[in-house]
C-alpha positions as CSV (number, residue, x, y, z in Angstrom):
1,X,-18.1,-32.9,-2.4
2,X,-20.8,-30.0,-1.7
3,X,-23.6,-29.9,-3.7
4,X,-24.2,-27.3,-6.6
5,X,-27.0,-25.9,-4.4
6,X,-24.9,-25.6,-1.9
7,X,-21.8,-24.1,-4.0
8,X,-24.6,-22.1,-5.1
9,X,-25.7,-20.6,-2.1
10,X,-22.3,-20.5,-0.8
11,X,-21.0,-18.2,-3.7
12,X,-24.2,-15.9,-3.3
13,X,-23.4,-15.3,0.4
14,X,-19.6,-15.0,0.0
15,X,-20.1,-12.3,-2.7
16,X,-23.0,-10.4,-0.3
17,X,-20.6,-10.5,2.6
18,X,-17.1,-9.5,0.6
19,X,-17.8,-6.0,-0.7
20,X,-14.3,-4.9,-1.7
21,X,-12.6,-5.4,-4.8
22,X,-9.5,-7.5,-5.3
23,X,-7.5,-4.1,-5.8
24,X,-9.1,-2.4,-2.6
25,X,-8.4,-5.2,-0.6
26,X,-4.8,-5.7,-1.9
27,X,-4.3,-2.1,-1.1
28,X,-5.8,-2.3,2.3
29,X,-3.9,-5.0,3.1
30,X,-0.1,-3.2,2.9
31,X,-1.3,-0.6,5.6
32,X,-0.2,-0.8,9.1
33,X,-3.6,-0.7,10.5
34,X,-4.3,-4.0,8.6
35,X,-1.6,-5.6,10.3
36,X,-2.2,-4.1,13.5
37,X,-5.7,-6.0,13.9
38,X,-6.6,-9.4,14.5
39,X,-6.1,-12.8,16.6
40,X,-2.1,-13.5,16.4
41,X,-2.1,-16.6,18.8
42,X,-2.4,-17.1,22.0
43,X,0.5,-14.9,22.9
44,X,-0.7,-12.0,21.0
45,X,2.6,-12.3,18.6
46,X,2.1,-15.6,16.6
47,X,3.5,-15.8,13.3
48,X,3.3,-11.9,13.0
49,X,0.1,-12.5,11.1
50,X,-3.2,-11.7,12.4
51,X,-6.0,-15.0,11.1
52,X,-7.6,-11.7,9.4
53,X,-4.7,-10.7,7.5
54,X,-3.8,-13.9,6.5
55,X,-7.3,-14.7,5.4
56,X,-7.4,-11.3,3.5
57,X,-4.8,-12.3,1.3
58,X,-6.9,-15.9,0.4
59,X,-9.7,-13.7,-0.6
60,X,-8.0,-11.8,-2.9
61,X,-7.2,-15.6,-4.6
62,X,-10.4,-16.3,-4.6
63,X,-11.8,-12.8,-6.0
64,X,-9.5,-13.3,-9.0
65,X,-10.8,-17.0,-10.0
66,X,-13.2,-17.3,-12.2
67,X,-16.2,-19.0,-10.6
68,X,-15.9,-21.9,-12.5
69,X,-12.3,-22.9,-11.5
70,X,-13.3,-22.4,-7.7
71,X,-12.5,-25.6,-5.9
72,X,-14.1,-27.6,-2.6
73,X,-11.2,-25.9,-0.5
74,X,-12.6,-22.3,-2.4
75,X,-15.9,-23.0,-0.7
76,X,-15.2,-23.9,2.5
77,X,-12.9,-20.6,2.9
78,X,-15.8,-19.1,1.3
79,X,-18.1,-20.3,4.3
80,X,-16.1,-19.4,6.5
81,X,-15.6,-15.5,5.7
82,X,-19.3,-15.1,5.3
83,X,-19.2,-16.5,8.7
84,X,-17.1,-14.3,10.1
85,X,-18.0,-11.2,8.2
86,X,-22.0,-12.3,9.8
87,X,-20.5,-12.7,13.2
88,X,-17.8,-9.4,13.5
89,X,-21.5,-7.2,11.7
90,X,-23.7,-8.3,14.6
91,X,-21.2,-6.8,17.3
92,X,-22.1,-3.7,16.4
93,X,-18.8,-2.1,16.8
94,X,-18.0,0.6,19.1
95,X,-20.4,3.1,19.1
96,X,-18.3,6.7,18.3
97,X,-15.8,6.9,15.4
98,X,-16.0,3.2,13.6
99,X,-14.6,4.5,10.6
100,X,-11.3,4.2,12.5
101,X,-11.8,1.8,15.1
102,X,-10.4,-1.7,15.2
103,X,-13.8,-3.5,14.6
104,X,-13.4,-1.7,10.8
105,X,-10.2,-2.9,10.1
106,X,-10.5,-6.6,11.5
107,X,-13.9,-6.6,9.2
108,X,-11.7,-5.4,6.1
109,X,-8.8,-7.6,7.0
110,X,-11.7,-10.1,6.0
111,X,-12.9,-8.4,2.8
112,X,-15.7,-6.3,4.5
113,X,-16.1,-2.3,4.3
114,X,-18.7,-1.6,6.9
115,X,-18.6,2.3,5.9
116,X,-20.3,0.4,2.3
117,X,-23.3,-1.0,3.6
């Protein structure tokens, strides 16, 4: 089991990196150019679910815990949107109209607004 500190820290970065609310992201995530973005296996077809869209919906779970009833599994999902969220940021995206370019929607699949920041 992780440390306080580290749940801590953890938490701090998680809420930094997710800056949509549970409703914004719920909404977000019925569109069509949610589900049109994203890694769907190797084939490009998958399940039907991009990673993205299919993590979007467990950050919504966690966004409507109460911190207190966040589990070890909670955390590590937490780690690893802040990872992503760090990693998709420091692409850059494309460098004319983000607002409706892929790189947008793959970062809000994940909880991330980049028009926001």
């Amino acid at each position: 089991m992780a440390a306080k500190d580290d749940h801590a820290e953890t938490y701090a970065a998680f809420k930094q990196a997710v800056n949509m609310t549970p409703a914004a992201l719920e909404k977000w995530l019925v569109t069509e150019e949610s589900k049109e973005v994203g890694w769907k296996g190797a084939d490009g077809h998958g399940s039907g679910e991009s990673v993205g869209h299919k993590e979007g919906a467990r950050i919504v779970a966690i966004l409507h815990k109460n911190k207190g009833a966040l589990d070890d599994a909670d955390y590590t999902d937490m780690e690893k949107v802040t990872g992503y969220v760090h990693r998709h940021l420091a692409q850059g995206g494309p460098a004319e109209d983000k607002e409706h370019s892929r790189w947008r929607y793959s970062l809000m699949n994940w909880g991330h607004d980049p028009s926001k920041a």
